[in-house]
C-alpha positions as CSV (number, residue, x, y, z in Angstrom):
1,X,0.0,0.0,0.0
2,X,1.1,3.4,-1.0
3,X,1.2,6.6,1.0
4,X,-2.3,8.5,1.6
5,X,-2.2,10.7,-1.0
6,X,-1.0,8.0,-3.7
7,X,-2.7,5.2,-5.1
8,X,-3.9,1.7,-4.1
9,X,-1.5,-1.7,-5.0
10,X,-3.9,-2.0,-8.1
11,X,-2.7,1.8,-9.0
12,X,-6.5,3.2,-8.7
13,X,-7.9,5.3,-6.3
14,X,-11.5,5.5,-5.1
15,X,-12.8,7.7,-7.9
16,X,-11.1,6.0,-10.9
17,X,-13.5,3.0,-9.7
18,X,-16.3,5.0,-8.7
19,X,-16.5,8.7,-10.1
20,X,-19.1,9.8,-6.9
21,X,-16.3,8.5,-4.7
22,X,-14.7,11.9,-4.7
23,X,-12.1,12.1,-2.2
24,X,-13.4,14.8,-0.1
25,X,-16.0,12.8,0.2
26,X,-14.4,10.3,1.7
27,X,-12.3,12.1,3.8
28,X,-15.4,13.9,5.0
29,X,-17.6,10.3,6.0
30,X,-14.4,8.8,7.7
31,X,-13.8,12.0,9.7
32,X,-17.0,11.3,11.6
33,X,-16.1,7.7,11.5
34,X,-12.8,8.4,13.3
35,X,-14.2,10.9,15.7
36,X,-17.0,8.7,17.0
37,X,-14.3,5.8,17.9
38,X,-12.2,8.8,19.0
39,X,-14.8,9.6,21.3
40,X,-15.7,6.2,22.5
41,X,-12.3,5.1,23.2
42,X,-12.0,8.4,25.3
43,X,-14.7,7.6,27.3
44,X,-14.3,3.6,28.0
45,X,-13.9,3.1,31.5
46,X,-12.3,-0.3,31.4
47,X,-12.3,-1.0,35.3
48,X,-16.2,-1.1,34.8
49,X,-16.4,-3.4,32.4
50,X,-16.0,-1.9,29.2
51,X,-14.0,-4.1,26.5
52,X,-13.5,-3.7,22.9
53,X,-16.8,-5.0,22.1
54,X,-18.9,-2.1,23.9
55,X,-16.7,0.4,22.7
56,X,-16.9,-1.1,19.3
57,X,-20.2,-0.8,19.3
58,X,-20.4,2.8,20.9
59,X,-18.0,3.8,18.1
60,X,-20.7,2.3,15.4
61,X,-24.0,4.0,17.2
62,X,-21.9,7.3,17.4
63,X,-21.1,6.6,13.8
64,X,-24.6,5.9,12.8
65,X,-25.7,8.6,14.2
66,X,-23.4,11.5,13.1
67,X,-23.5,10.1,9.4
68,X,-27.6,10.4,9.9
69,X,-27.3,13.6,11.1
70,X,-24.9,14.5,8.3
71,X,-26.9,12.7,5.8
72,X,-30.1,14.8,6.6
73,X,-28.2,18.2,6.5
74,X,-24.4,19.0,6.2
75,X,-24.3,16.3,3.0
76,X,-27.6,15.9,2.3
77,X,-26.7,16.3,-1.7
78,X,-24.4,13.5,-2.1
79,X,-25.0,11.2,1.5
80,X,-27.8,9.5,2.8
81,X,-29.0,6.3,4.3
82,X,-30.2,3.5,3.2
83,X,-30.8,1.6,6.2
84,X,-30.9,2.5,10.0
85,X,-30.5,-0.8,11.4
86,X,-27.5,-2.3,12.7
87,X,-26.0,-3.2,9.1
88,X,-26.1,0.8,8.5
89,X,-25.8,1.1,4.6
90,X,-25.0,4.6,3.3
91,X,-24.6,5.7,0.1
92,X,-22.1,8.2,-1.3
93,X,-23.5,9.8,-4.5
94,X,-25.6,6.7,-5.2
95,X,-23.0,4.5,-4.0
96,X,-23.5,2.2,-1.3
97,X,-21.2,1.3,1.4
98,X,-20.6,0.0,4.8
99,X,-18.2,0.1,8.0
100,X,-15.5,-3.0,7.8
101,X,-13.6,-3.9,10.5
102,X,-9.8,-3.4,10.3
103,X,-6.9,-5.1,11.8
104,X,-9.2,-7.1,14.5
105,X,-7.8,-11.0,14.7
106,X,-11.6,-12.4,14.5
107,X,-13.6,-12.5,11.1
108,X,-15.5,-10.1,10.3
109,X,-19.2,-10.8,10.1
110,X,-20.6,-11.9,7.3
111,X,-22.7,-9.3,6.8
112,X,-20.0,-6.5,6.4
113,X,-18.8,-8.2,3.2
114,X,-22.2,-9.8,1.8
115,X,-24.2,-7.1,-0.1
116,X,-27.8,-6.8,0.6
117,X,-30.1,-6.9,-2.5
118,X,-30.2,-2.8,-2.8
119,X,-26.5,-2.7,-2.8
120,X,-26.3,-5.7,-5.4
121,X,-28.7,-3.4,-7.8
122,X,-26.6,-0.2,-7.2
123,X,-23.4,-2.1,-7.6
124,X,-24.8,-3.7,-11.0
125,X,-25.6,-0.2,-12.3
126,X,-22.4,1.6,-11.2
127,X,-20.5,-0.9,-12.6
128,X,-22.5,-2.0,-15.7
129,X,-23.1,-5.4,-14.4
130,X,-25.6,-8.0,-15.4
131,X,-28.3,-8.7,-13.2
132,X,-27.3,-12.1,-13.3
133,X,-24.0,-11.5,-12.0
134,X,-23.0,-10.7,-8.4
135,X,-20.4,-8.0,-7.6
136,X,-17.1,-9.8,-6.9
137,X,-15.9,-7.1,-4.3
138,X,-17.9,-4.4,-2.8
139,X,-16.7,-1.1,-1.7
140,X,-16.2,-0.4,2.4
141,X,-14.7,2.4,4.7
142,X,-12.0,-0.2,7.1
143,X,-11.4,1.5,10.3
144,X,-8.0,-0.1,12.0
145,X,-7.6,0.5,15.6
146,X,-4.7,0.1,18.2
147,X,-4.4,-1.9,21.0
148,X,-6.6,0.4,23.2
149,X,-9.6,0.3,20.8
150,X,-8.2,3.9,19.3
151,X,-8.6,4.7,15.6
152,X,-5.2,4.2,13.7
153,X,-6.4,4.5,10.0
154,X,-9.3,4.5,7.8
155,X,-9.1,2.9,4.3
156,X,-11.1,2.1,1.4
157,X,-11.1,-0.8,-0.1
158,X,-13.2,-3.2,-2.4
159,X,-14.0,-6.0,0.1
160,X,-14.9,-10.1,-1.2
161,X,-17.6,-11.8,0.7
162,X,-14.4,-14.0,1.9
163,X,-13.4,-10.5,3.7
164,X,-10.2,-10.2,1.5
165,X,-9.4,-6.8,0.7
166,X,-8.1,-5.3,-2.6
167,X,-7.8,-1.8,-4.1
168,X,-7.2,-0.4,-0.3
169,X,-6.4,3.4,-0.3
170,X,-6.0,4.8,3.3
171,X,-8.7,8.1,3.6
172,X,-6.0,11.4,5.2
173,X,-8.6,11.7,7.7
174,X,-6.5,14.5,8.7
175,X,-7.3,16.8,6.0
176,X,-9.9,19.4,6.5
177,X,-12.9,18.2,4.2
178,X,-13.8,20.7,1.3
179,X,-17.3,20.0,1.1
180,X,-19.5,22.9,0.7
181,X,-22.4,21.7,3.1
182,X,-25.6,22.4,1.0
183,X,-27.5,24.1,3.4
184,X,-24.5,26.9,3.6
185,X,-25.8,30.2,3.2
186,X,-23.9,33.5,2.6
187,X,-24.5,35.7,5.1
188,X,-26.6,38.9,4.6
189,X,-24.6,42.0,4.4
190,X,-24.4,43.8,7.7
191,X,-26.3,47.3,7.8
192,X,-24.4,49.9,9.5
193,X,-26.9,51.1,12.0
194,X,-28.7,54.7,11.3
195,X,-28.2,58.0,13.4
196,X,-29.4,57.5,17.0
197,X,-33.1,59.1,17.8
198,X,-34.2,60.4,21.1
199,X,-38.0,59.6,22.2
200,X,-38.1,63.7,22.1
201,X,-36.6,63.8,18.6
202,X,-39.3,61.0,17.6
203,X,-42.5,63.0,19.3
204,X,-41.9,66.1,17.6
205,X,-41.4,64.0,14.3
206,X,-44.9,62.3,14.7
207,X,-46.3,65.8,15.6
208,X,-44.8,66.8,12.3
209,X,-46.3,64.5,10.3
210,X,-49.6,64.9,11.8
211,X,-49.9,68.5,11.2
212,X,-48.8,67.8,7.9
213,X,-51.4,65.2,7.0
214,X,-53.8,67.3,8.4
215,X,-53.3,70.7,5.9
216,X,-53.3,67.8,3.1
217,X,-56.4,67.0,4.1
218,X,-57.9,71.1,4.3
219,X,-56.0,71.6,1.2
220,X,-58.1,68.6,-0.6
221,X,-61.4,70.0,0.6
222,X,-61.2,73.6,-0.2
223,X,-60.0,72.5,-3.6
């Protein structure tokens, strides 16, 4: 594998495979990805119990739920979800994907690699498949963590429903994303504020007009 900012062993990055793929894109989903197992790692408390299981799976609902959030708002023109259950498919410009675990010495679970129908059908049509003919690898964000349940990287890669990985291209989740979110507005220009009016100023104003409206109206009957 080749430095962030190069390309994978099969010299392709994300994009070259999928076009909607864009990297900030990426970078932008596997931020929140690393922050939430950021955040649960901080907040284990492994003398009460917690072990990598519950932290992994505070890391996925923190996930979830940021990527939701993100999905209905911040990205809301190129991310949503697909499904809110606990396989949590979301879809990158039309493109479906999935968490994956990393470096963990257990399998993965079946699921992770396995596409559901929907991602079958958008798989077939992003890469011009037969409906007769399954996707031989499926595309996945792989967080890798340390020893202490931490995030160490976040890849790409095109995953086989053996869990072997190919066309892995690590995500610089260090990189400030560059997505315009689409609900950004421009900011109405600021009006200097106007000359300062005392209540006395404003009394003999309104006694001003009055008068004034009130000759209009002798004016208009003695015409």
């Amino acid at each position: 594998m080749t430095a962030d900012s190069g390309v994978s062993e099969q010299g392709q990055v994300p994009w070259d495979i999928f076009p909607a793929l864009r990297r900030e894109r990426l970078v932008a989903v596997a931020k929140l990805m690393w922050d939430a197992s950021v955040s649960a790692a901080a907040d284990a408390k492994w003398e009460a119990g917690d072990n990598a299981l519950s932290i992994g799976v505070t890391a996925f609902l923190r996930a979830r739920h940021s990527i939701t959030r993100a999905a209905l708002k911040a990205y809301a023109e190129w991310l949503s979800v697909a499904d809110f259950g606990m396989h949590f498919v979301y879809s990158i410009g039309g493109i479906h994907l999935r968490h994956f675990k990393g470096n963990d010495e257990t399998d993965a679970p079946v699921h992770m690699s396995v596409p559901d129908p929907r991602e079958k059908l958008a798989l077939q049509y992003a890469l011009d498949l037969p409906e007769s003919r399954d996707p031989d690898y499926v595309p996945r964000l792989v967080i890798e963590k340390d020893g202490a349940c931490s995030p160490s990287a976040v890849f790409f890669a095109l995953v086989s429903p053996s869990g072997e990985q190919r066309n892995r291209w690590r995500v610089p989740v260090e990189e400030v994303a560059t997505v315009l979110p689409i609900d950004a507005k421009k900011e109405p220009p600021v009006t200097p504020p106007g000359p300062q009016v005392t209540d006395e100023e404003a009394e003999r104003e309104k006694e001003r007009l009055a008068r004034e409206a009130k000759n209009a109206d002798k004016n208009q009957k003695g015409a």
